[in-house]
C-alpha positions, 0 to 999 in steps of 0.5 A: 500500500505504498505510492506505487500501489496507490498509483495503480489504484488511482488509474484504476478508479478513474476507469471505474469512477467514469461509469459509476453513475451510468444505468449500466453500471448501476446493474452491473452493481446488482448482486456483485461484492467487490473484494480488494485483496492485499499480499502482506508481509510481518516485519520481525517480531509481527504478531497476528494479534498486532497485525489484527488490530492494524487490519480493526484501525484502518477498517474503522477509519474506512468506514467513517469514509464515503461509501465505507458504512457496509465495508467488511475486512478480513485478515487470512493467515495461511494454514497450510500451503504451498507456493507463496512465497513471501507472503505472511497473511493478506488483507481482504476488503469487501465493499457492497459494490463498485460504486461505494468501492469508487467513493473510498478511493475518491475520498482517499487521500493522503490526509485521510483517516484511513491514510493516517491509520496506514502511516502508524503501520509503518514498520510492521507491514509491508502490502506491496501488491493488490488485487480486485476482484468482482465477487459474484454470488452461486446458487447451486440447485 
């Protein structure tokens, strides 16, 4: 979640953001959670405990932001795995849709109270990459 990573945000809202609005995007918000997954690292002497409350502060401000109400976060820290290298736990953000998704990012900046709860990380995690995916819901009959 460094400046890079917020670059990468910013073209991608901008592409999102452009057809929030639109009848077409609001149907395509039907039914459709969005989940933003970051790969994390723990800095040594990290613990899952700490790294909780990082995930519990930054959520906290997230949802005081626009569009932030109905957002969810989760922290998955691998059982049993293989493959991923470096990666400790990620961060796992849910919003309700790409139009509450594009207001978080729209209103994040870098003195915002989400910013500042991920300035006070400093040190203890390192999420250098993201992705975001489009959840849709499966209904088996």
């Amino acid at each position: 979640m460094k400046t890079a990573l917020r670059g990468l945000l910013v073209a991608v809202m901008l592409i999102i953001v452009g057809t929030v609005g639109t009848p077409a995007a609001k149907a395509a918000d039907a039914g459709v959670e969005v989940v933003q997954i970051w790969s994390c690292e723990m800095e040594d002497g990290v613990t899952e405990v700490q790294v909780e409350g990082i995930a519990s502060g930054w959520l906290k401000a997230i949802k005081a932001m626009p569009g932030g109400a109905a957002v969810k976060m989760r922290v998955f820290f691998p059982a049993v795995t293989s493959g991923t290298d470096a990666i400790d736990f990620y961060f796992v953000m849910t919003a309700p849709s790409f139009t509450d998704w594009g207001k978080i990012w729209d209103a994040y900046t870098d003195d915002s109270a989400a910013a500042k709860a991920e300035d006070l990380n400093q040190g203890k995690v390192n999420c250098a990459n993201s992705m975001l995916w489009e959840a849709h819901d499966v209904v088996g009959n």
